[in-house]
PDB file as gemmi writes it, atoms N, CA and C in Angstrom:
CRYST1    1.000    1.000    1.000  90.00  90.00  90.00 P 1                      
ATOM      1  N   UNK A   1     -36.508  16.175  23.275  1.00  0.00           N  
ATOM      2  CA  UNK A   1     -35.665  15.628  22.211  1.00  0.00           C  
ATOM      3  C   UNK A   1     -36.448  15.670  20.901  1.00  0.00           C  
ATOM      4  N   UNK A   2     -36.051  16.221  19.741  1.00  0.00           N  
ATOM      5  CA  UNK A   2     -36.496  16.053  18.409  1.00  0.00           C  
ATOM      6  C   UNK A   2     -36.078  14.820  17.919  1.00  0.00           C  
ATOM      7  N   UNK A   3     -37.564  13.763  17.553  1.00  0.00           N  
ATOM      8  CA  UNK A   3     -37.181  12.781  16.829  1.00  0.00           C  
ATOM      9  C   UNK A   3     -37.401  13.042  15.261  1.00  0.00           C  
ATOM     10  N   UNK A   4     -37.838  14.251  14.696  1.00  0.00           N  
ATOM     11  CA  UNK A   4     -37.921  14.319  13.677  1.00  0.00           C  
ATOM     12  C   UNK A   4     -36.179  14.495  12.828  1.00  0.00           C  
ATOM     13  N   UNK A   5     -35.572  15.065  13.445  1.00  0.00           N  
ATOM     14  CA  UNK A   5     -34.194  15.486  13.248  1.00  0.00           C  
ATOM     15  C   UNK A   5     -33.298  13.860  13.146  1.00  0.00           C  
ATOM     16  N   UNK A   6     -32.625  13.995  12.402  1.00  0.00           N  
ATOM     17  CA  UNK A   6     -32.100  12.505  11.570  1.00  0.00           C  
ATOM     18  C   UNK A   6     -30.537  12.659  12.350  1.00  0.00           C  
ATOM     19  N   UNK A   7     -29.830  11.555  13.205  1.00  0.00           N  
ATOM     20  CA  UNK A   7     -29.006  12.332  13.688  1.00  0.00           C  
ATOM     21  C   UNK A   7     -27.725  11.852  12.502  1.00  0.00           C  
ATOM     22  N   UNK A   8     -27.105  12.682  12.587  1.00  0.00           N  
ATOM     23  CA  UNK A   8     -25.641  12.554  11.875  1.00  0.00           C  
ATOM     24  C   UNK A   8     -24.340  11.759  12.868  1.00  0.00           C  
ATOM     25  N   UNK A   9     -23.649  11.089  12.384  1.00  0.00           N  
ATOM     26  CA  UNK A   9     -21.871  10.725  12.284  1.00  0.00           C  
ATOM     27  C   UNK A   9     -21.556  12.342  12.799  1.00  0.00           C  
ATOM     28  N   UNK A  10     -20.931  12.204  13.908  1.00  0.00           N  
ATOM     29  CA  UNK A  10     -19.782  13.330  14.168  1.00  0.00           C  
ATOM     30  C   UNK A  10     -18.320  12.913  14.056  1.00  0.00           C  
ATOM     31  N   UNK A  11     -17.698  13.710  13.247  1.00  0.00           N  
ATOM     32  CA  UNK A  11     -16.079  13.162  12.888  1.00  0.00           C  
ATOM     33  C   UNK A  11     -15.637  13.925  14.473  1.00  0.00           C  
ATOM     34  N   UNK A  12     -14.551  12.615  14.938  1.00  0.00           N  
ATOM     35  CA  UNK A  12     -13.663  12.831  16.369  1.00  0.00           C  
ATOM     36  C   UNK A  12     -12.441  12.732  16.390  1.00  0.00           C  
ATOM     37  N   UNK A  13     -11.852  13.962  16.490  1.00  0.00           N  
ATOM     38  CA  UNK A  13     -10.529  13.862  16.751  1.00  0.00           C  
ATOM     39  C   UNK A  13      -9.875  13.466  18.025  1.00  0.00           C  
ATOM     40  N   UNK A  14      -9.008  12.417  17.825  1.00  0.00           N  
ATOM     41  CA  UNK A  14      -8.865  11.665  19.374  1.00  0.00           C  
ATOM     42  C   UNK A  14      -7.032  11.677  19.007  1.00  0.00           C  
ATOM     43  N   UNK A  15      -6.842  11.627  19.986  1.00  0.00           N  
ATOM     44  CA  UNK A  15      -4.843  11.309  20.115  1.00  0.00           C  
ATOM     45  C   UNK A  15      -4.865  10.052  21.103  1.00  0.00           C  
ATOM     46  N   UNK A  16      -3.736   9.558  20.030  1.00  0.00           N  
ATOM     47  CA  UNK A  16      -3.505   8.148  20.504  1.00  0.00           C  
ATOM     48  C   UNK A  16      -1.773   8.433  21.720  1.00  0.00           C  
ATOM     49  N   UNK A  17      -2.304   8.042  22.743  1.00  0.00           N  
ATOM     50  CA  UNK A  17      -1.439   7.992  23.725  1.00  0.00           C  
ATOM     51  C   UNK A  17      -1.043   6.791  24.671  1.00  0.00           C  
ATOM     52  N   UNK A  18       0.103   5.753  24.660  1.00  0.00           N  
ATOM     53  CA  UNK A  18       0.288   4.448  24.927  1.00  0.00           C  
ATOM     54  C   UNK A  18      -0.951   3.554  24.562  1.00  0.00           C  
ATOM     55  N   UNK A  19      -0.870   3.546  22.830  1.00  0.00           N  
ATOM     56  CA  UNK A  19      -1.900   2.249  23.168  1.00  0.00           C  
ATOM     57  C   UNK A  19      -3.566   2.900  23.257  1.00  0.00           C  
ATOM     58  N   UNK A  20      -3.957   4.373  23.636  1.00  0.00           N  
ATOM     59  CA  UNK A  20      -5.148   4.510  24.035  1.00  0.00           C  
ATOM     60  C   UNK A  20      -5.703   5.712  23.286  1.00  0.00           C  
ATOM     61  N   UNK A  21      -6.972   5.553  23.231  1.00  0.00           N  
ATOM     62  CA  UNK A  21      -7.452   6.801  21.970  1.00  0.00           C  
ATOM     63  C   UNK A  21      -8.218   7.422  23.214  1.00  0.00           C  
ATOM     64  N   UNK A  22      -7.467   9.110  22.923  1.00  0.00           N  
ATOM     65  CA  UNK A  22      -8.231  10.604  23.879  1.00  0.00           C  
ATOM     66  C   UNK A  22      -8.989  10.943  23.217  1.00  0.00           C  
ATOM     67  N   UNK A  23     -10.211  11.510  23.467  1.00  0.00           N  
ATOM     68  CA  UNK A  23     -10.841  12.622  22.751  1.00  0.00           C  
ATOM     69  C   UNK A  23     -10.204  13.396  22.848  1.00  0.00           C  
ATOM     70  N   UNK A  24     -10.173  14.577  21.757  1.00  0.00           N  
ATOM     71  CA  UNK A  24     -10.005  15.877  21.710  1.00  0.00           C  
ATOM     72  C   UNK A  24     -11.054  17.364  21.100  1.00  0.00           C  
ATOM     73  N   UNK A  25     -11.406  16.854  19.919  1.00  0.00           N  
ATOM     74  CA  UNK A  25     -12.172  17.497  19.449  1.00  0.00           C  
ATOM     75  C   UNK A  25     -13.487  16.731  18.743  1.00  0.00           C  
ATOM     76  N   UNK A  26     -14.416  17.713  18.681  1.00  0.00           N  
ATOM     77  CA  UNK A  26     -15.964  16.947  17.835  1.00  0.00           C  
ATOM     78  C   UNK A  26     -16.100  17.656  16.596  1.00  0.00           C  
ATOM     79  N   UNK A  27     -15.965  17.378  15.708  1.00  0.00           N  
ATOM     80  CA  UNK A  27     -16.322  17.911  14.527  1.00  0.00           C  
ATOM     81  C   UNK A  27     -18.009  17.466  13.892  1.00  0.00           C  
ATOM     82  N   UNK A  28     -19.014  18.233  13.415  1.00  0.00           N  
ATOM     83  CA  UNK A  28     -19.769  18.175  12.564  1.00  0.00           C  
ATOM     84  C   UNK A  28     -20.580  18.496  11.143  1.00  0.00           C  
ATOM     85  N   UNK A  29     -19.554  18.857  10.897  1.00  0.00           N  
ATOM     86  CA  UNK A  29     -19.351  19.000   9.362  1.00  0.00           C  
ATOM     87  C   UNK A  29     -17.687  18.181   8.720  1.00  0.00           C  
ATOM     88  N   UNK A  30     -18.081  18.221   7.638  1.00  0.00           N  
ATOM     89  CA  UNK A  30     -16.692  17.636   6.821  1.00  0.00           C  
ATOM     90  C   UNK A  30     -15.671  18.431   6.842  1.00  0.00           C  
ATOM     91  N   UNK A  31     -16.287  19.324   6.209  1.00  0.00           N  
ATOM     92  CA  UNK A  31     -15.263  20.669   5.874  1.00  0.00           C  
ATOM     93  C   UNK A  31     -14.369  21.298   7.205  1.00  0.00           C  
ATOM     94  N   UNK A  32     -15.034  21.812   8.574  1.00  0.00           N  
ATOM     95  CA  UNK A  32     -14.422  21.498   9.520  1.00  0.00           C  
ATOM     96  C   UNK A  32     -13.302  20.254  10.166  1.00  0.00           C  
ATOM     97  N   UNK A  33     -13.623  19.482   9.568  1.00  0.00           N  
ATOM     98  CA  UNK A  33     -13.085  17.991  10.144  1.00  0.00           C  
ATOM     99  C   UNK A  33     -11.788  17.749   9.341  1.00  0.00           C  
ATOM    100  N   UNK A  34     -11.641  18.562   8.095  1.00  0.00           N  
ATOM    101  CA  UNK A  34     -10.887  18.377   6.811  1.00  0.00           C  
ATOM    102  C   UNK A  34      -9.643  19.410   7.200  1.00  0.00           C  
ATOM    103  N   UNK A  35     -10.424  20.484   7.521  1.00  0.00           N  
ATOM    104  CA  UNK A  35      -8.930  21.585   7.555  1.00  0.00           C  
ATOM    105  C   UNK A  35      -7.997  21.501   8.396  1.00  0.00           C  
ATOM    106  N   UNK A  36      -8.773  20.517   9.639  1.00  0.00           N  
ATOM    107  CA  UNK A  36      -7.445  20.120  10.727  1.00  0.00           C  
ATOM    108  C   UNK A  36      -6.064  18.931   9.954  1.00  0.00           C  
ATOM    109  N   UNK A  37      -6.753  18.157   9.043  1.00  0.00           N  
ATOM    110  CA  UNK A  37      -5.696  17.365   8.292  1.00  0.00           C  
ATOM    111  C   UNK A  37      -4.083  17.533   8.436  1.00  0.00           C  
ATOM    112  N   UNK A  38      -4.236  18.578   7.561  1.00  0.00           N  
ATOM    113  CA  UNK A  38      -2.836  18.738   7.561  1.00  0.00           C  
ATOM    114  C   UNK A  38      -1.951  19.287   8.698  1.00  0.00           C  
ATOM    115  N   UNK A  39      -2.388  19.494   9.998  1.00  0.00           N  
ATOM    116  CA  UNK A  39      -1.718  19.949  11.268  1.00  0.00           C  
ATOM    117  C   UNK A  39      -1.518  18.357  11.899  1.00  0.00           C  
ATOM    118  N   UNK A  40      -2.277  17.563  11.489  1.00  0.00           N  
ATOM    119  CA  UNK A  40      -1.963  16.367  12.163  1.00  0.00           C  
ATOM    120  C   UNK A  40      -0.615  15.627  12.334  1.00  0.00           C  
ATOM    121  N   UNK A  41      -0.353  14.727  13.696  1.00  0.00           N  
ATOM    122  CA  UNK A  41       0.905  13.632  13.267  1.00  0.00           C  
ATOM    123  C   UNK A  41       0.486  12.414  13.487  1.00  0.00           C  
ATOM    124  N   UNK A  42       1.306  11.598  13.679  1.00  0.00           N  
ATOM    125  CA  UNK A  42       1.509  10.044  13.892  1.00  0.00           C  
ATOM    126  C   UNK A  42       0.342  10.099  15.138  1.00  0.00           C  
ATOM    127  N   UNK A  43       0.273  10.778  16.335  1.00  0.00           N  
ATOM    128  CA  UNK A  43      -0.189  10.913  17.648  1.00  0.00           C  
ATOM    129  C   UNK A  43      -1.526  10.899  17.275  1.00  0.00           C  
ATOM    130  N   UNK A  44      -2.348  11.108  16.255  1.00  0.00           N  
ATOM    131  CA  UNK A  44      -3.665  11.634  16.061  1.00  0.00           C  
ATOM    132  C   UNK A  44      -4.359  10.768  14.810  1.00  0.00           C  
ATOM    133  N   UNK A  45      -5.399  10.808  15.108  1.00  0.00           N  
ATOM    134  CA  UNK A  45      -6.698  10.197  14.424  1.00  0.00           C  
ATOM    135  C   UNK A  45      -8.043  10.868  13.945  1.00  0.00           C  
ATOM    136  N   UNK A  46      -8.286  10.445  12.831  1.00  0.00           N  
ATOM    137  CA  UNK A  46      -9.563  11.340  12.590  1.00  0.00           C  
ATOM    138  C   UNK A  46     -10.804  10.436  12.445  1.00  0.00           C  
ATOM    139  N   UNK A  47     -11.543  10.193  13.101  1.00  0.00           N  
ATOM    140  CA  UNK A  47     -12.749   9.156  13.222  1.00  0.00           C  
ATOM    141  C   UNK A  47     -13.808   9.785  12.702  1.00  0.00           C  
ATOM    142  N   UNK A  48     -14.737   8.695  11.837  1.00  0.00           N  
ATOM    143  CA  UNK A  48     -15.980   8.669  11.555  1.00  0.00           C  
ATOM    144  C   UNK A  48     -16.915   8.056  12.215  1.00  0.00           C  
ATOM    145  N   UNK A  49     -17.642   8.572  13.180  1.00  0.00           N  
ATOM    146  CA  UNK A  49     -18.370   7.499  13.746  1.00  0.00           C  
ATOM    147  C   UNK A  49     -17.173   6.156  14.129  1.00  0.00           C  
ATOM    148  N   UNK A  50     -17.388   5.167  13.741  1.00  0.00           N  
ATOM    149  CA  UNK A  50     -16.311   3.647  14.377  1.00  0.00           C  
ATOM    150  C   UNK A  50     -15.450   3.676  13.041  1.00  0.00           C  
ATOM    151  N   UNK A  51     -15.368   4.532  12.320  1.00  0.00           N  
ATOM    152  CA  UNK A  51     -14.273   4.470  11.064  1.00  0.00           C  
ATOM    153  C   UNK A  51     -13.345   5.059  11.051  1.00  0.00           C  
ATOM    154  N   UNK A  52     -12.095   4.688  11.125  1.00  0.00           N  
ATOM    155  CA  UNK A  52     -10.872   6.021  11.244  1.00  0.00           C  
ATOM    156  C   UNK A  52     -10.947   5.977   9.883  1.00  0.00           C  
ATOM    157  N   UNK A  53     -10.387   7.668   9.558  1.00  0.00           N  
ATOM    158  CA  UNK A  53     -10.695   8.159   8.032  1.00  0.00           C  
ATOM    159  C   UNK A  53      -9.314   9.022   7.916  1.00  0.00           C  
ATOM    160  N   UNK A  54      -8.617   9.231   9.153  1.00  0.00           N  
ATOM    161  CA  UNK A  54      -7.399   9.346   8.677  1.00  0.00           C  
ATOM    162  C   UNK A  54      -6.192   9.093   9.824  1.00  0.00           C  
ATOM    163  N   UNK A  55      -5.084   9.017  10.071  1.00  0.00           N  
ATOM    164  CA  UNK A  55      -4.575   8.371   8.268  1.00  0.00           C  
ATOM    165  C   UNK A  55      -5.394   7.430   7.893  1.00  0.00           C  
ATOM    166  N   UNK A  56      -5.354   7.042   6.638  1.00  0.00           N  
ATOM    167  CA  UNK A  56      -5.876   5.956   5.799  1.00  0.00           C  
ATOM    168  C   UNK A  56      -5.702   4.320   6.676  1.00  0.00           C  
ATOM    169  N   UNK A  57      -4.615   4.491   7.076  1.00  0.00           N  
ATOM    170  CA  UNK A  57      -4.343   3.180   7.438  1.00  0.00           C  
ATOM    171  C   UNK A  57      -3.287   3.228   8.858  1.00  0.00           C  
ATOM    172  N   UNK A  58      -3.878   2.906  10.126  1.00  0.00           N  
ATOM    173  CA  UNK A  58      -3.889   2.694  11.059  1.00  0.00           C  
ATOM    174  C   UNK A  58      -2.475   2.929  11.954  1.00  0.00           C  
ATOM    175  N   UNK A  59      -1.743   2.034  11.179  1.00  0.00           N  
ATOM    176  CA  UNK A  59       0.096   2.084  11.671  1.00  0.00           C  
ATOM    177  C   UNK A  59       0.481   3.008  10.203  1.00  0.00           C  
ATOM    178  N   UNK A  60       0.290   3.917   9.249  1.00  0.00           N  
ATOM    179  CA  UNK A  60       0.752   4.097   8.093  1.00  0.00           C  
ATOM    180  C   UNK A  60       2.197   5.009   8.427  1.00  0.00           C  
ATOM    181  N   UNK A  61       2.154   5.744   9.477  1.00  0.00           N  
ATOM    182  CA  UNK A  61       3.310   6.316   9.721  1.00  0.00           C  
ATOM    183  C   UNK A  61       3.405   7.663   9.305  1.00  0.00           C  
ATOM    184  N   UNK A  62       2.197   8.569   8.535  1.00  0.00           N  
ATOM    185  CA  UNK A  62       2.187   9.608   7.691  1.00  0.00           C  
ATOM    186  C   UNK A  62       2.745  10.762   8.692  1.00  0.00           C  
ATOM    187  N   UNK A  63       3.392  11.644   7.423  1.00  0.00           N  
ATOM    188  CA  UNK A  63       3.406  12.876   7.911  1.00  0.00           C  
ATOM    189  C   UNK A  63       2.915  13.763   7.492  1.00  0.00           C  
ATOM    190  N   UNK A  64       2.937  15.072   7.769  1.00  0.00           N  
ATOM    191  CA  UNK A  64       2.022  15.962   6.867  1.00  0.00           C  
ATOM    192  C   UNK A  64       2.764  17.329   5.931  1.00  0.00           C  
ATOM    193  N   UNK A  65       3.936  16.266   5.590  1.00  0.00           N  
ATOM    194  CA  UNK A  65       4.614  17.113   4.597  1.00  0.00           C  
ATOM    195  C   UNK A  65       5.883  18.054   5.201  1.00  0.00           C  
ATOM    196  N   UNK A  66       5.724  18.486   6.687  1.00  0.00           N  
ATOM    197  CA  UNK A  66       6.710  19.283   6.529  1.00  0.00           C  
ATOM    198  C   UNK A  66       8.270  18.991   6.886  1.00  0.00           C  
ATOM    199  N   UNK A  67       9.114  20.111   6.529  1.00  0.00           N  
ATOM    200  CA  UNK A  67      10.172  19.377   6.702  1.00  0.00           C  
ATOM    201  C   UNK A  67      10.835  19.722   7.622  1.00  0.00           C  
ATOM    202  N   UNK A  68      11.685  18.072   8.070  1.00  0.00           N  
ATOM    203  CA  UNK A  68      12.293  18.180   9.193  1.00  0.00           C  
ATOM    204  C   UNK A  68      13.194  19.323   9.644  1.00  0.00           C  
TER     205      UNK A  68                                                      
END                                                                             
């Protein structure tokens, strides 16, 4: 194991299914973690480490623009 290496926050994409957060994907970079955004729905989460970072706000209900 390298302890010189500083470890980083991996952003996690998890889907919320009854109540329960899946993993799905590991992101480690931003920019990776960013372009999935807009494919997202209601079902999905984008975590920082213990921070969801998107949606913004938890129950917000977002969509990602397209139309019905």
């Amino acid at each position: 194991m390298d302890d010189d290496m500083p470890k980083r926050e991996a952003y996690s994409l998890q889907r919320i299914e009854d109540g329960r957060s899946i993993p799905v994907a590991v992101f480690y970079s931003k920019a990776e973690a960013l372009t999935i955004i807009p494919s997202l729905d209601e079902r999905y989460r984008l975590m920082l480490g213990d921070r969801q970072i998107w949606p913004n706000e938890p129950s917000s209900g977002r969509h990602s623009g397209k139309a019905n």
